[in-house]
Steps between C-alpha positions, in 0.01 A plus 500: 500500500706324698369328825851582676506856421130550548540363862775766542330797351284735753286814419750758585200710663338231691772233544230294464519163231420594136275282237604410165260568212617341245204659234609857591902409564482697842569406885194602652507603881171501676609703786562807334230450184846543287610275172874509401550455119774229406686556192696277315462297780656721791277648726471846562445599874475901486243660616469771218467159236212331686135540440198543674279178484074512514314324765382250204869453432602393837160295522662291134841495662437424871515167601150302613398582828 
């Protein structure tokens, strides 16, 4: 993912700064508890296409604290 774009990108719900994970090829936004898929390396910011993430997901994907 690119640094540029990924410093552009906001969680449409949120507008709050999204994570890359690069194992599961999403931009994760803590905020809202939301991933984004990325496909063929565009991301896809729509509501209807992101998931639901666990509390042990965010707890792998948040940053130390």
């Amino acid at each position: 993912m690119d640094k540029k774009l990924l410093e552009l990108l906001v969680c449409p719900v949120t507008k709050t700064n999204l994570i890359y994970d690069s194992k599961a090829q999403e931009l994760v936004s803590l905020a809202a508890r939301l991933a984004y898929p990325i496909r063929q390396g565009i991301p896809i910011m729509l509501g209807d296409e992101a998931r639901s993430l666990s509390d042990d997901e965010i707890d792998r994907i948040a940053p130390a604290r």
